[in-house]
CHARMM internal coordinates of N, CA and C (Angstrom, degrees):
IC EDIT
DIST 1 N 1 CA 1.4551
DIST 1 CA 1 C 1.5227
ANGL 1 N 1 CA 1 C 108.79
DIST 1 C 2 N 1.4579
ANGL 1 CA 1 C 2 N 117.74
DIHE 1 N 1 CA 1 C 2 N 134.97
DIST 2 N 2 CA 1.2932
ANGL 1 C 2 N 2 CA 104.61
DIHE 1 CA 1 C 2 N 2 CA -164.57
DIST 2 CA 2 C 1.7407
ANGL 2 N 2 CA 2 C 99.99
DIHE 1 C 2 N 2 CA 2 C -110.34
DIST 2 C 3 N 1.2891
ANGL 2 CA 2 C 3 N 108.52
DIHE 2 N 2 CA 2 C 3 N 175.44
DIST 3 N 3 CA 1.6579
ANGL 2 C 3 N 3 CA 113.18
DIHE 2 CA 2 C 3 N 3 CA -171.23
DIST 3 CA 3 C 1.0038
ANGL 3 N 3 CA 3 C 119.69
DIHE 2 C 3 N 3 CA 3 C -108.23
DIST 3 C 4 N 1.7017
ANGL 3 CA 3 C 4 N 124.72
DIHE 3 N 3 CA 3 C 4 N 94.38
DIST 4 N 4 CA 1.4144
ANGL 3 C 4 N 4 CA 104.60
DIHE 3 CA 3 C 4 N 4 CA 161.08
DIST 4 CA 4 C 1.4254
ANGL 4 N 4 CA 4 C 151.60
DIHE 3 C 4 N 4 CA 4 C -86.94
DIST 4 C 5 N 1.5887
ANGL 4 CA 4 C 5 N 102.01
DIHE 4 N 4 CA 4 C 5 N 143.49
DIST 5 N 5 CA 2.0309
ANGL 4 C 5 N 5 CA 101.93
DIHE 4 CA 4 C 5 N 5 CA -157.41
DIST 5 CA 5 C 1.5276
ANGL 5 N 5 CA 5 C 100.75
DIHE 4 C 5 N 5 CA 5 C -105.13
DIST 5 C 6 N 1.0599
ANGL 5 CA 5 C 6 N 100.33
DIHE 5 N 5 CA 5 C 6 N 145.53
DIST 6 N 6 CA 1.6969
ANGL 5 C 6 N 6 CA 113.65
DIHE 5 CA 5 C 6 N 6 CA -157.09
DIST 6 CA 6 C 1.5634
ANGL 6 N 6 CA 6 C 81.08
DIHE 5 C 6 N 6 CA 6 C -65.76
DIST 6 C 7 N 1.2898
ANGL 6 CA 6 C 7 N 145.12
DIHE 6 N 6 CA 6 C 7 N 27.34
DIST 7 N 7 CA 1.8160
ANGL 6 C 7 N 7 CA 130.13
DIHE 6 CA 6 C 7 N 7 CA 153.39
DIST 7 CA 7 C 1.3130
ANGL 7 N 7 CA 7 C 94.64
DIHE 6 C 7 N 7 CA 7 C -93.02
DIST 7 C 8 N 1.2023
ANGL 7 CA 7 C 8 N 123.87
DIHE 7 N 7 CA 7 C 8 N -53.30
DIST 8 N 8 CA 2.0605
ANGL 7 C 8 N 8 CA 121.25
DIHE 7 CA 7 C 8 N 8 CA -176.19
DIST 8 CA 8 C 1.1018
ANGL 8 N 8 CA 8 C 89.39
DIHE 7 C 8 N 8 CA 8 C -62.80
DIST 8 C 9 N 1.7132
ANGL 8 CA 8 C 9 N 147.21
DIHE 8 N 8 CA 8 C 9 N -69.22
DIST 9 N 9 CA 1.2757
ANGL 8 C 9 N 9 CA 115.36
DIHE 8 CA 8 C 9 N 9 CA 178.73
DIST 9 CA 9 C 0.8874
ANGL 9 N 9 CA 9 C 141.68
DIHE 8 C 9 N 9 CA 9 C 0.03
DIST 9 C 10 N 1.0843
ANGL 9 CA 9 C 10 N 100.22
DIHE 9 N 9 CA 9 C 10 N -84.98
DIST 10 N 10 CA 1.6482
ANGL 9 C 10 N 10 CA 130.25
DIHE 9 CA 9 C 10 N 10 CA -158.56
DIST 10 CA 10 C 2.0800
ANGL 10 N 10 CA 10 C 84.88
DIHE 9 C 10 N 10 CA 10 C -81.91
DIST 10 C 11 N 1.1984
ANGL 10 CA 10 C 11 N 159.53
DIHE 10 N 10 CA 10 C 11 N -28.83
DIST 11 N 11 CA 1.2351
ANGL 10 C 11 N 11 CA 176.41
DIHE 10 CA 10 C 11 N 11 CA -119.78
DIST 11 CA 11 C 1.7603
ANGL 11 N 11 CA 11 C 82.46
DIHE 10 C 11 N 11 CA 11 C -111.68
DIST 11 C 12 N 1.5404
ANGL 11 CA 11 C 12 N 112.21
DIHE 11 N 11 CA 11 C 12 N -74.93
DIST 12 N 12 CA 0.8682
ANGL 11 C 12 N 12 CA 153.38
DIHE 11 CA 11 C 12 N 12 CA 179.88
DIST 12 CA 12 C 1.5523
ANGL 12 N 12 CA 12 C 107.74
DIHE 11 C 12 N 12 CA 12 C -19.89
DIST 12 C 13 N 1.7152
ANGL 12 CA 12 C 13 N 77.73
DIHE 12 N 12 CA 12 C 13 N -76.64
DIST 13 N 13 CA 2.1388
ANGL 12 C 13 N 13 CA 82.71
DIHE 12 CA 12 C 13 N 13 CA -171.32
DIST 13 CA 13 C 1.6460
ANGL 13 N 13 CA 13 C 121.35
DIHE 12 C 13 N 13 CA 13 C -78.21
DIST 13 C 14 N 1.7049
ANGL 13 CA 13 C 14 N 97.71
DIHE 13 N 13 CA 13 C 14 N -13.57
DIST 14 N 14 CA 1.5749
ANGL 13 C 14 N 14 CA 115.00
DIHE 13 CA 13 C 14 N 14 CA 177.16
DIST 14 CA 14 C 1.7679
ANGL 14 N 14 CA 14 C 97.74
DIHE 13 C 14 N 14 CA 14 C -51.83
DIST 14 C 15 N 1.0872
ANGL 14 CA 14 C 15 N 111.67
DIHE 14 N 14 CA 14 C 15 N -49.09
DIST 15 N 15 CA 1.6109
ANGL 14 C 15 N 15 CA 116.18
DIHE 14 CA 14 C 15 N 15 CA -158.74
DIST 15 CA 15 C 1.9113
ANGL 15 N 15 CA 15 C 103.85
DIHE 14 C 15 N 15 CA 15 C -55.53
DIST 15 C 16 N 1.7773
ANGL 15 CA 15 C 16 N 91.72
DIHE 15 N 15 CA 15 C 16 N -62.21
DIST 16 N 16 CA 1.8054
ANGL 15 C 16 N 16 CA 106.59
DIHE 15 CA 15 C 16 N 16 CA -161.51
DIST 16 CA 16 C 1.9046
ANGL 16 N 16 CA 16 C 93.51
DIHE 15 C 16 N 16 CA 16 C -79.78
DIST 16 C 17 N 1.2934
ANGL 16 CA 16 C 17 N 136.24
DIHE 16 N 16 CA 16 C 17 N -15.21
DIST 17 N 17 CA 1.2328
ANGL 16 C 17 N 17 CA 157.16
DIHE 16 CA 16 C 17 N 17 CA -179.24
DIST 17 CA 17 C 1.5971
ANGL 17 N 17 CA 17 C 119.31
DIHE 16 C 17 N 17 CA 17 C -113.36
DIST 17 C 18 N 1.1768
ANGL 17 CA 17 C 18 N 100.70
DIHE 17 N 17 CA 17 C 18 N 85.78
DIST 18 N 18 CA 1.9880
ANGL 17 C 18 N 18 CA 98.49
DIHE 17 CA 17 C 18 N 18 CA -174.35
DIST 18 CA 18 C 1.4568
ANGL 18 N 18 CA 18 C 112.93
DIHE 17 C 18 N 18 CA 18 C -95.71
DIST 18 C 19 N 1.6661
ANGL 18 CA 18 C 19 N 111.91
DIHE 18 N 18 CA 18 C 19 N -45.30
DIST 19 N 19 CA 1.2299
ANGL 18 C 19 N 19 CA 93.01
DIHE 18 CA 18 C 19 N 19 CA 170.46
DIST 19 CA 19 C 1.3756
ANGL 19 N 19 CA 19 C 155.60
DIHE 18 C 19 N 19 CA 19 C -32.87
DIST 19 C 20 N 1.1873
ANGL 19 CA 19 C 20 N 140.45
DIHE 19 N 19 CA 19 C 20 N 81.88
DIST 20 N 20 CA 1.5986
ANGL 19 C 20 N 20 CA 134.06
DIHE 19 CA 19 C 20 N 20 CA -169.10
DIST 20 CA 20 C 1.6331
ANGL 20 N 20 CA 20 C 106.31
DIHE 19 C 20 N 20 CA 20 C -62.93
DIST 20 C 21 N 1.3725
ANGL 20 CA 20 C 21 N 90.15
DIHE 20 N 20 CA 20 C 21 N 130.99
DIST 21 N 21 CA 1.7177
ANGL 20 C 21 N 21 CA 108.99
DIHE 20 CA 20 C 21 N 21 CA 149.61
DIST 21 CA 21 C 1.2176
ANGL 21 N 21 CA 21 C 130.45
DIHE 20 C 21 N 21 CA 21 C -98.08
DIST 21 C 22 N 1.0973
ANGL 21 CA 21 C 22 N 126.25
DIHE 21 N 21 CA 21 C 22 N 100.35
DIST 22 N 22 CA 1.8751
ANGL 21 C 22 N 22 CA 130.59
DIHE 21 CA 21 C 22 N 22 CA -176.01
DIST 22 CA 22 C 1.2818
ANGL 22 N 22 CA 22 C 106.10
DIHE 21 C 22 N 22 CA 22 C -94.18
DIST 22 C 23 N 1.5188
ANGL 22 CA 22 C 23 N 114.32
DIHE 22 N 22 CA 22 C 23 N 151.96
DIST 23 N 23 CA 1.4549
ANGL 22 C 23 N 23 CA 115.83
DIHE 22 CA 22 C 23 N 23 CA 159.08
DIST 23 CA 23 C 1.9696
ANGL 23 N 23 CA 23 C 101.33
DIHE 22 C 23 N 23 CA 23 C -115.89
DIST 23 C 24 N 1.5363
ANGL 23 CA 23 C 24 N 106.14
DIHE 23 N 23 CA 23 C 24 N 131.33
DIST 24 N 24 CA 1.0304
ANGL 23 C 24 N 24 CA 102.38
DIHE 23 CA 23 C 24 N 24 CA 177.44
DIST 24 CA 24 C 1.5498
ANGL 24 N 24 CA 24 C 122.14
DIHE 23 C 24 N 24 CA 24 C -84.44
DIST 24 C 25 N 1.2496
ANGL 24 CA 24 C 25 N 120.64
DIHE 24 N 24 CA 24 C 25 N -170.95
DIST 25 N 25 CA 1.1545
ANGL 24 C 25 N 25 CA 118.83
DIHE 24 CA 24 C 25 N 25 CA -168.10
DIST 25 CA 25 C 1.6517
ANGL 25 N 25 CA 25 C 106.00
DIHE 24 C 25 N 25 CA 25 C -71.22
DIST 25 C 26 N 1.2708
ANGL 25 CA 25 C 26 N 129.97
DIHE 25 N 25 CA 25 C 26 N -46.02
DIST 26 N 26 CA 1.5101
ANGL 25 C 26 N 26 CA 138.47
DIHE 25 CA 25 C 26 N 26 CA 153.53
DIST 26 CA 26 C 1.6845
ANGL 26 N 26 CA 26 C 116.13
DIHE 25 C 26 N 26 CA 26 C -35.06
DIST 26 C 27 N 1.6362
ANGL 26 CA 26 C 27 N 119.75
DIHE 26 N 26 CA 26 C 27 N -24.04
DIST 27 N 27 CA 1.8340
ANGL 26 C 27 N 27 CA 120.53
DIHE 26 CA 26 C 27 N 27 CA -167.23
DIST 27 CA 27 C 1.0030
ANGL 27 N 27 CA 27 C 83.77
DIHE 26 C 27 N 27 CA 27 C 93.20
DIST 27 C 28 N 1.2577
ANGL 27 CA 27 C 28 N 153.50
DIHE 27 N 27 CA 27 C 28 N -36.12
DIST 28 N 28 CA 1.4439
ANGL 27 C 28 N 28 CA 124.46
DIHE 27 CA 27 C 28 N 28 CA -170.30
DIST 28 CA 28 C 1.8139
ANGL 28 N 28 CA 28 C 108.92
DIHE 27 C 28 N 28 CA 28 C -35.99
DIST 28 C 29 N 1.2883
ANGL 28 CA 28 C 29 N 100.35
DIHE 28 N 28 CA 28 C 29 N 136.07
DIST 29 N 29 CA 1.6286
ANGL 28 C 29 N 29 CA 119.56
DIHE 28 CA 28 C 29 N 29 CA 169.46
DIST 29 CA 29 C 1.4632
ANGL 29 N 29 CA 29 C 100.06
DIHE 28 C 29 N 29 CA 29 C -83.65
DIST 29 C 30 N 1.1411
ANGL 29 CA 29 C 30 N 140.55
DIHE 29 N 29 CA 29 C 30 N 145.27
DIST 30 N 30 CA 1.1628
ANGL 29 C 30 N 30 CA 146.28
DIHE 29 CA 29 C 30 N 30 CA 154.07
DIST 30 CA 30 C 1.5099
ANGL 30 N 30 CA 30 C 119.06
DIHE 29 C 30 N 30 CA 30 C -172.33
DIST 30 C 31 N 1.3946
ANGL 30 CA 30 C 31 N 98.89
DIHE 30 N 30 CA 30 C 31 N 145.79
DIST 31 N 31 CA 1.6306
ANGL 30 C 31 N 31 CA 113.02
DIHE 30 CA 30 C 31 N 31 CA -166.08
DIST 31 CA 31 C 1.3337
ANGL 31 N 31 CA 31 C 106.22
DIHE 30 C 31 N 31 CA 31 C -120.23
DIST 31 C 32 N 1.5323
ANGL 31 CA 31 C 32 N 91.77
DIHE 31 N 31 CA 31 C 32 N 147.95
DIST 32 N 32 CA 2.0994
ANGL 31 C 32 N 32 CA 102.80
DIHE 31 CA 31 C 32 N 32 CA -174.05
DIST 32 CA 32 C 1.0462
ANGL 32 N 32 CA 32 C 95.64
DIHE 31 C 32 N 32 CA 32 C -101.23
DIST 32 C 33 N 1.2515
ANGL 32 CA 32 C 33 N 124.00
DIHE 32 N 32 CA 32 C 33 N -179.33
DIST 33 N 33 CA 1.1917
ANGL 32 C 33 N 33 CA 140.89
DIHE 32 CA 32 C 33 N 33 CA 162.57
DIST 33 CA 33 C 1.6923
ANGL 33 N 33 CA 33 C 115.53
DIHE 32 C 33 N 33 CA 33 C -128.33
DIST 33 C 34 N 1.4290
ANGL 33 CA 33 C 34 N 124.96
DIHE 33 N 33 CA 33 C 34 N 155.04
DIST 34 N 34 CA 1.7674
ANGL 33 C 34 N 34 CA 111.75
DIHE 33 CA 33 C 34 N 34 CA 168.48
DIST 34 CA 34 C 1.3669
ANGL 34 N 34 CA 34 C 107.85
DIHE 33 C 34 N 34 CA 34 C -57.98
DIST 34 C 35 N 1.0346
ANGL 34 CA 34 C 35 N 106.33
DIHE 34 N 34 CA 34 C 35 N 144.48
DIST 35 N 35 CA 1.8560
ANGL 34 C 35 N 35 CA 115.39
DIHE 34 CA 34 C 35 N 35 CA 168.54
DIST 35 CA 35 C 1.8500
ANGL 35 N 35 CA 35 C 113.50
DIHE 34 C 35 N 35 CA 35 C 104.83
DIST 35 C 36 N 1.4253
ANGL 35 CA 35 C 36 N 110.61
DIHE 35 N 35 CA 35 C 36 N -32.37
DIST 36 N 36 CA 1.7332
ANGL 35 C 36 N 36 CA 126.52
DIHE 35 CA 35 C 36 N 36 CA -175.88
DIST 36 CA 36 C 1.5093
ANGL 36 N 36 CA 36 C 98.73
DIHE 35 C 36 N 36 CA 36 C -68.03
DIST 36 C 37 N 1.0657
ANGL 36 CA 36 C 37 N 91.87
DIHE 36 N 36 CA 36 C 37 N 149.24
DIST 37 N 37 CA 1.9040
ANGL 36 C 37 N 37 CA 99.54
DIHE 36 CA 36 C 37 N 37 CA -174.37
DIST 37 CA 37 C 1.3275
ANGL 37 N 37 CA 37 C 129.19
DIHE 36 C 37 N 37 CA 37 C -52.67
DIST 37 C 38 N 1.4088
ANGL 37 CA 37 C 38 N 106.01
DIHE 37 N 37 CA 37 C 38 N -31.41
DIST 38 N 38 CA 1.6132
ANGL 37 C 38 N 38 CA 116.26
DIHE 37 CA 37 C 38 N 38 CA -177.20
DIST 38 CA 38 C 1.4335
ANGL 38 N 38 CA 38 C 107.03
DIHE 37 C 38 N 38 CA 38 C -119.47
DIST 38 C 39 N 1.2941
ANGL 38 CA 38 C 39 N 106.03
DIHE 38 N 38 CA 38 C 39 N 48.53
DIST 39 N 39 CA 2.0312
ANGL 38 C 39 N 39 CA 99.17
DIHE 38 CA 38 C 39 N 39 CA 175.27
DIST 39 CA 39 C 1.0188
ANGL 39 N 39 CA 39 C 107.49
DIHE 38 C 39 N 39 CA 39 C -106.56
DIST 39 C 40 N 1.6563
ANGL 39 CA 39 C 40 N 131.08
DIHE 39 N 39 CA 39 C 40 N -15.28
DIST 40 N 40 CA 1.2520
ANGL 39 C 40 N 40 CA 135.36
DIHE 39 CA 39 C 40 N 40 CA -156.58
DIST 40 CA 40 C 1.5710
ANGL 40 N 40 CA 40 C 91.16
DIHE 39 C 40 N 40 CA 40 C -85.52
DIST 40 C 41 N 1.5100
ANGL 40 CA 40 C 41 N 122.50
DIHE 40 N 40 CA 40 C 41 N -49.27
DIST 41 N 41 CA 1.4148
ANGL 40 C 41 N 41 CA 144.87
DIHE 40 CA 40 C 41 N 41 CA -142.42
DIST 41 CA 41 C 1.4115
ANGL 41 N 41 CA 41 C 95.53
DIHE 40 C 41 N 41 CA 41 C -88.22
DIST 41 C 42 N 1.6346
ANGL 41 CA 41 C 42 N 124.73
DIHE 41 N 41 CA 41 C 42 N -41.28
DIST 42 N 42 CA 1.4343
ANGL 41 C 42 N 42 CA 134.03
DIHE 41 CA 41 C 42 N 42 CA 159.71
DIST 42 CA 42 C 1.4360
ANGL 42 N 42 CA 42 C 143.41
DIHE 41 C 42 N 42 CA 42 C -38.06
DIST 42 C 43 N 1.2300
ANGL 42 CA 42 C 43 N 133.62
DIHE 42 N 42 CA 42 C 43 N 64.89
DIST 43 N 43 CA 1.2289
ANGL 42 C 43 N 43 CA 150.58
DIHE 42 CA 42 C 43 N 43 CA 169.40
DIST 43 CA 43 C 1.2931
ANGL 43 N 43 CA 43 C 126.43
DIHE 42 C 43 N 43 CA 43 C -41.40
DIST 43 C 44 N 1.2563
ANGL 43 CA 43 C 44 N 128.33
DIHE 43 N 43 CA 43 C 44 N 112.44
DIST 44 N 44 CA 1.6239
ANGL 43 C 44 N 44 CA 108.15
DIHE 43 CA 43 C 44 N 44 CA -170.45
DIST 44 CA 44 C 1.7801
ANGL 44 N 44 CA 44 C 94.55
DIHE 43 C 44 N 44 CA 44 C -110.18
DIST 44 C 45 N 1.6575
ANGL 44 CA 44 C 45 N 102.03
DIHE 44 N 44 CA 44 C 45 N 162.23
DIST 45 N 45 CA 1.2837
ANGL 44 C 45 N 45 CA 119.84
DIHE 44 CA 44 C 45 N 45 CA -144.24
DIST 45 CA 45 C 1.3118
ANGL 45 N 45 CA 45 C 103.22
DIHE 44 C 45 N 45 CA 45 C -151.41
DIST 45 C 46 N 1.8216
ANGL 45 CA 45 C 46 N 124.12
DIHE 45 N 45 CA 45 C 46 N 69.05
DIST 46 N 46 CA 1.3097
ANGL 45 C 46 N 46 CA 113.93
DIHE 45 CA 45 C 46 N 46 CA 172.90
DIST 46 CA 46 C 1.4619
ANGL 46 N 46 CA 46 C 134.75
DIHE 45 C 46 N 46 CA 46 C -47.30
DIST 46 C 47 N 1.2363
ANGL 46 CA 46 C 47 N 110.30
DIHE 46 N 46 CA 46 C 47 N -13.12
DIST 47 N 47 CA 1.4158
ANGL 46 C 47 N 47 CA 109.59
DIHE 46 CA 46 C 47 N 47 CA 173.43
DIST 47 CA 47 C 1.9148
ANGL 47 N 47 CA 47 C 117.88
DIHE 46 C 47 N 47 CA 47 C -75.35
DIST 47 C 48 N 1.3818
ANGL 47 CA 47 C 48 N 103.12
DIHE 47 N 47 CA 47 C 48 N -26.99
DIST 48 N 48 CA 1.6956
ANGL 47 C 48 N 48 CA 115.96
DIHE 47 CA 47 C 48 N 48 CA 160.74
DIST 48 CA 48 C 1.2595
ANGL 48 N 48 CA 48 C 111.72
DIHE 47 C 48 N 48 CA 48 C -70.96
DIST 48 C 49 N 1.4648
ANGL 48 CA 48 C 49 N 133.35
DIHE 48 N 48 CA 48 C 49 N -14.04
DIST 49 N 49 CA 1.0222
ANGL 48 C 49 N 49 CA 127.84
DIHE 48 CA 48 C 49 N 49 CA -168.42
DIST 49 CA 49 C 1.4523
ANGL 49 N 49 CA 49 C 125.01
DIHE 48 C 49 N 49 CA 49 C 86.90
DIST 49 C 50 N 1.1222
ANGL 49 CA 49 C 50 N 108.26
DIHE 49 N 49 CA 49 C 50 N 22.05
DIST 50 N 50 CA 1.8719
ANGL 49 C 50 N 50 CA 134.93
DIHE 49 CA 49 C 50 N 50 CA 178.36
DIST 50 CA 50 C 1.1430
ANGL 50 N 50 CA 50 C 105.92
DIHE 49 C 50 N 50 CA 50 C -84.73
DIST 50 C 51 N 1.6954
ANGL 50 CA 50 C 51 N 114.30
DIHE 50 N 50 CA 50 C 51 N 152.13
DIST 51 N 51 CA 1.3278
ANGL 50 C 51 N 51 CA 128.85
DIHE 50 CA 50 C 51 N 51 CA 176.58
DIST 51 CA 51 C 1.0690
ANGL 51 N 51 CA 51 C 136.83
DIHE 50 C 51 N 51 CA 51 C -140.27
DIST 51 C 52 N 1.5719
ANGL 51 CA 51 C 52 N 127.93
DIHE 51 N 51 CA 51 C 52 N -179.22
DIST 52 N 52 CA 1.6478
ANGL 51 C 52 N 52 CA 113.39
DIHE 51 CA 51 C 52 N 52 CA 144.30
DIST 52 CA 52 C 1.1177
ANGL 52 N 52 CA 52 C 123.64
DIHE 51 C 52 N 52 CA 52 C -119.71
DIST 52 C 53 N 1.2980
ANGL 52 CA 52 C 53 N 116.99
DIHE 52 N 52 CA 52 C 53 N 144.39
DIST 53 N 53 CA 1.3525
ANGL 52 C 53 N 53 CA 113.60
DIHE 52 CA 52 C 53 N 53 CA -161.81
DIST 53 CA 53 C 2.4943
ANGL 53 N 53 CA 53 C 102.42
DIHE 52 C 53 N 53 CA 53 C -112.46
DIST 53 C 54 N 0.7454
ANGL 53 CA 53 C 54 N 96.36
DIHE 53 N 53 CA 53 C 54 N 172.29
DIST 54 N 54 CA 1.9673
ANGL 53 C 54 N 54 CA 82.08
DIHE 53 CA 53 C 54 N 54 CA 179.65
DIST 54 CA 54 C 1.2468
ANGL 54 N 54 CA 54 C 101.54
DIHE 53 C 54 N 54 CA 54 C -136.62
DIST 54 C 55 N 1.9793
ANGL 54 CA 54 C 55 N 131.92
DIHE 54 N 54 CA 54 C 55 N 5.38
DIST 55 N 55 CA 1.6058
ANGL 54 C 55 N 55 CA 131.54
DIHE 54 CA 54 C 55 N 55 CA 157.06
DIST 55 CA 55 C 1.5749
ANGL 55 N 55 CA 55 C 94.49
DIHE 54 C 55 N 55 CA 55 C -145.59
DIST 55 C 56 N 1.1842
ANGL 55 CA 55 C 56 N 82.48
DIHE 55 N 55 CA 55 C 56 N 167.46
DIST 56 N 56 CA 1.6645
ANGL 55 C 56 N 56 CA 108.30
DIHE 55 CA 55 C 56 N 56 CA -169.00
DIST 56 CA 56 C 1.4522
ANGL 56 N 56 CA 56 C 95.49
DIHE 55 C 56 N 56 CA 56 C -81.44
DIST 56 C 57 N 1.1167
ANGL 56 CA 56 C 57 N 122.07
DIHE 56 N 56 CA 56 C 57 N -26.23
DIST 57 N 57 CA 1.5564
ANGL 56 C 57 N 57 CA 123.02
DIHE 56 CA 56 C 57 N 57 CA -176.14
DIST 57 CA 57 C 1.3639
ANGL 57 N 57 CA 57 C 109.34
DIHE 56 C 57 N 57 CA 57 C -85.85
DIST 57 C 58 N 1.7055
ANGL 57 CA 57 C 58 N 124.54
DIHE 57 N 57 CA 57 C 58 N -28.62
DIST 58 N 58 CA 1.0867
ANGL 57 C 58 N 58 CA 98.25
DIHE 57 CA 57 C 58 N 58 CA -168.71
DIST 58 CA 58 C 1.6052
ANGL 58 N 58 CA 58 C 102.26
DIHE 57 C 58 N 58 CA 58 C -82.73
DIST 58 C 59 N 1.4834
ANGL 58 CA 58 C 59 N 122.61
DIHE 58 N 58 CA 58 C 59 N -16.34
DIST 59 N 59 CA 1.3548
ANGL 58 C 59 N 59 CA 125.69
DIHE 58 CA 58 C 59 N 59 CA 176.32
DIST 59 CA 59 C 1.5276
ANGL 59 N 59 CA 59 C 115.53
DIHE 58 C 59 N 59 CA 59 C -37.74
DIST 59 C 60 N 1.6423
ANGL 59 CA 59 C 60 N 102.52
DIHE 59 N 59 CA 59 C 60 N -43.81
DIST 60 N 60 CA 1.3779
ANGL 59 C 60 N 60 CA 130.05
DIHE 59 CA 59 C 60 N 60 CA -146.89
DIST 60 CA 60 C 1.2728
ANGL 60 N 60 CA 60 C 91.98
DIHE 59 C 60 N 60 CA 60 C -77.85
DIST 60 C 61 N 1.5265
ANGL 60 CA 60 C 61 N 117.49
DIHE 60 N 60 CA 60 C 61 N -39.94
DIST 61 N 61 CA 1.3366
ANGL 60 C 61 N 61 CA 122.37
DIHE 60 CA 60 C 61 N 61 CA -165.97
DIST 61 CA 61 C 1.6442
ANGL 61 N 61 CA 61 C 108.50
DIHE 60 C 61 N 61 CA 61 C -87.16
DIST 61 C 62 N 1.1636
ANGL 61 CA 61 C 62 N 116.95
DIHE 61 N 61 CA 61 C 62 N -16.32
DIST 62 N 62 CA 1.6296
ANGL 61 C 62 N 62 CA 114.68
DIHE 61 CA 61 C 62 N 62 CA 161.24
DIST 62 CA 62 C 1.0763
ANGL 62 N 62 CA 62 C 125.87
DIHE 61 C 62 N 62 CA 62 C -98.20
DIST 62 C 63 N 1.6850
ANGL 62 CA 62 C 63 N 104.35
DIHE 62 N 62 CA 62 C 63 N 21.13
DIST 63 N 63 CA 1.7308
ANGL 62 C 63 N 63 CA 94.43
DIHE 62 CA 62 C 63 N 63 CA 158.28
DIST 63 CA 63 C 1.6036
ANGL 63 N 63 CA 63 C 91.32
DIHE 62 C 63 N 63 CA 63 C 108.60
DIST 63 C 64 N 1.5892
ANGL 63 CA 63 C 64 N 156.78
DIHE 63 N 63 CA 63 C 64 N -11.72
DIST 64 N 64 CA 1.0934
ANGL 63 C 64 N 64 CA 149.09
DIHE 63 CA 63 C 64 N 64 CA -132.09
DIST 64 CA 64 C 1.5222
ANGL 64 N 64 CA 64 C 101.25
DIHE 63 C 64 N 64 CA 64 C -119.54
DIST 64 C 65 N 0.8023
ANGL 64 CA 64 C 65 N 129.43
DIHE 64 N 64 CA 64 C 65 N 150.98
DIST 65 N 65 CA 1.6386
ANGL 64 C 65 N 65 CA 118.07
DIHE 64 CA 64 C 65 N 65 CA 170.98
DIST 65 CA 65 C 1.7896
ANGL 65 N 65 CA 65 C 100.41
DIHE 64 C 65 N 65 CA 65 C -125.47
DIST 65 C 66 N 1.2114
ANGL 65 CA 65 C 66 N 99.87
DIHE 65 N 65 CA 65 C 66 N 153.78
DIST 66 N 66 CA 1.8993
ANGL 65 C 66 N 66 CA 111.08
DIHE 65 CA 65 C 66 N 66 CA 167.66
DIST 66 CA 66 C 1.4627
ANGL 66 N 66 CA 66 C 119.15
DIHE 65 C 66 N 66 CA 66 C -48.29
DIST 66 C 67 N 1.1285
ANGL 66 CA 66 C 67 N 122.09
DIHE 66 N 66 CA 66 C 67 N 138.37
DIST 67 N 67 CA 1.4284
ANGL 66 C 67 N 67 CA 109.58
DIHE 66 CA 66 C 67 N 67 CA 168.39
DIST 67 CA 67 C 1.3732
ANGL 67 N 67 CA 67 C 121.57
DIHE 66 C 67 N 67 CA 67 C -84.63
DIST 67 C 68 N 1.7603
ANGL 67 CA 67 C 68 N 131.04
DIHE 67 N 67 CA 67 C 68 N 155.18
DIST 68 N 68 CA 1.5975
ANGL 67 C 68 N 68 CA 125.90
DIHE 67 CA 67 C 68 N 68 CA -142.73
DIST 68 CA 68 C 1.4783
ANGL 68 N 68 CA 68 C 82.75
DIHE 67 C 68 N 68 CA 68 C -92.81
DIST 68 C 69 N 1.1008
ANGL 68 CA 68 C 69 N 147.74
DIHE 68 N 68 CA 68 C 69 N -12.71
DIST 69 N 69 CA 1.5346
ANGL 68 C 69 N 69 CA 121.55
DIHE 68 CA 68 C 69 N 69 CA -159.57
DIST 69 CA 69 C 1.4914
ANGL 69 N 69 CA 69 C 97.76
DIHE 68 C 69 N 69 CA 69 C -144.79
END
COOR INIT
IC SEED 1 N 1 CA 1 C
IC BUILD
């Protein structure tokens, strides 16, 4: 039985789950998308309370909004 460590996790859901959830330095919630200027540069950080999200809606629906650029 093999072990999974919340890095393959999280490895894991990055792949089938792309959307990023960031919290900015303000709490702002906000979510990237692939292709937006700063998603590549965007790191998510469950210990901030960061995520992944796998639709834009379900982001929307936990409170997250799109990021403007």
């Amino acid at each position: 039985m093999a072990l999974v460590t919340p890095n393959a996790a999280t490895a894991q859901e990055s792949r089938t789950c792309n959307i990023k959830g960031n919290v900015n330095t303000r709490g702002e919630r906000i979510y990237h998308v692939p292709g937006q200027k700063y998603y590549d540069q965007t790191e998510i950080s469950a210990s901030h309370g960061e995520r992944w999200f796998c639709t834009e809606a379900e982001a929307e629906a936990a409170g997250w909004r799109k990021a403007k650029v």
